[in-house]
N, C-alpha and C positions, 0 to 999 in steps of 0.2 A: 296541082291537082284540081285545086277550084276552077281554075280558069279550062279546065277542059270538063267539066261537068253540065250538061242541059239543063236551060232550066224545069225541068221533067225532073231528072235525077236529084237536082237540089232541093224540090219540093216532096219528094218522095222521100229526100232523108228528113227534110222536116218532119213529115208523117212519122216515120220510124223513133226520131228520138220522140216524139210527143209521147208515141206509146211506152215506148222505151223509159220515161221516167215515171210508169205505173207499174212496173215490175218490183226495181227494186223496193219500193214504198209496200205493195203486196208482201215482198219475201219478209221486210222487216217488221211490220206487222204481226205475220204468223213466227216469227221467232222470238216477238214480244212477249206475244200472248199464247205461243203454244197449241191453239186451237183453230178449227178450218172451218166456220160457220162462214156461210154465204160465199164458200166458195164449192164450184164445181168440177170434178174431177174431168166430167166429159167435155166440161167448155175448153179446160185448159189445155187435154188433149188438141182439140179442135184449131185452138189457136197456134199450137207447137206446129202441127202439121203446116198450118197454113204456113209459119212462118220458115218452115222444110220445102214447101215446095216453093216458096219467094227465091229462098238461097238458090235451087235446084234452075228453077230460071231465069235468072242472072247470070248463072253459070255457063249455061249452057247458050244465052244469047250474045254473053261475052267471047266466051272461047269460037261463037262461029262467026262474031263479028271480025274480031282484032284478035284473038287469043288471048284477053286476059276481062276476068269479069267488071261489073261494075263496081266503083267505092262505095255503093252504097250495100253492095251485098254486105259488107261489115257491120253494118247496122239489122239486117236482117238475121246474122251469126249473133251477134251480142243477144240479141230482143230473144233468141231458141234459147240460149243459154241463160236467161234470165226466168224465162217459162219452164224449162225443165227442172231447174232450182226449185222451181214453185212445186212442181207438180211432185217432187223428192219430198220438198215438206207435207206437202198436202199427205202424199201416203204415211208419211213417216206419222205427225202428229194426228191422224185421223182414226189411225191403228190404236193409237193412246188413248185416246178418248172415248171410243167404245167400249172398251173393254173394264 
């Protein structure tokens, strides 16, 4: 699998884990501590999306290349799924704390 990756693609998944190990350190944080200061609901939107439409075109530049997406789109799945976590707790514990 490495051996058929660009180095485009392999730089791009560096990018992704880079970001990728500020998620989980974020989610455990707000399960530490229970509370959502300095974080913002529209940014994390923002970033989900973004990393929606990453998956979305890999996809789709995969399947019209060769028929199967990039390796790296798994990185872009993980990195959604790591933001939606967030954005679960952010609503969950933000609700708490107002009230």
């Amino acid at each position: 699998m490495l051996a058929q990756m660009t180095m485009g693609q392999f730089l791009e998944g560096g990018m992704l884990v880079c970001f990728g190990v500020s998620w989980p350190v974020s989610i455990l944080k707000t399960l530490r501590t229970r509370r959502t200061e300095g974080k913002s609901l529209g940014f994390l939107v923002l970033i989900f999306v973004g990393y929606l439409c990453g998956i979305a075109a890999k996809l789709f530049r995969g399947f019209a290349a060769n028929g199967c997406p990039e390796s790296v789109t798994v990185l872009y799945a993980l990195n959604a799924v790591f933001v939606a976590t967030d954005i679960a707790l952010y609503l969950r514990f933000r609700a708490r704390c107002s009230t």
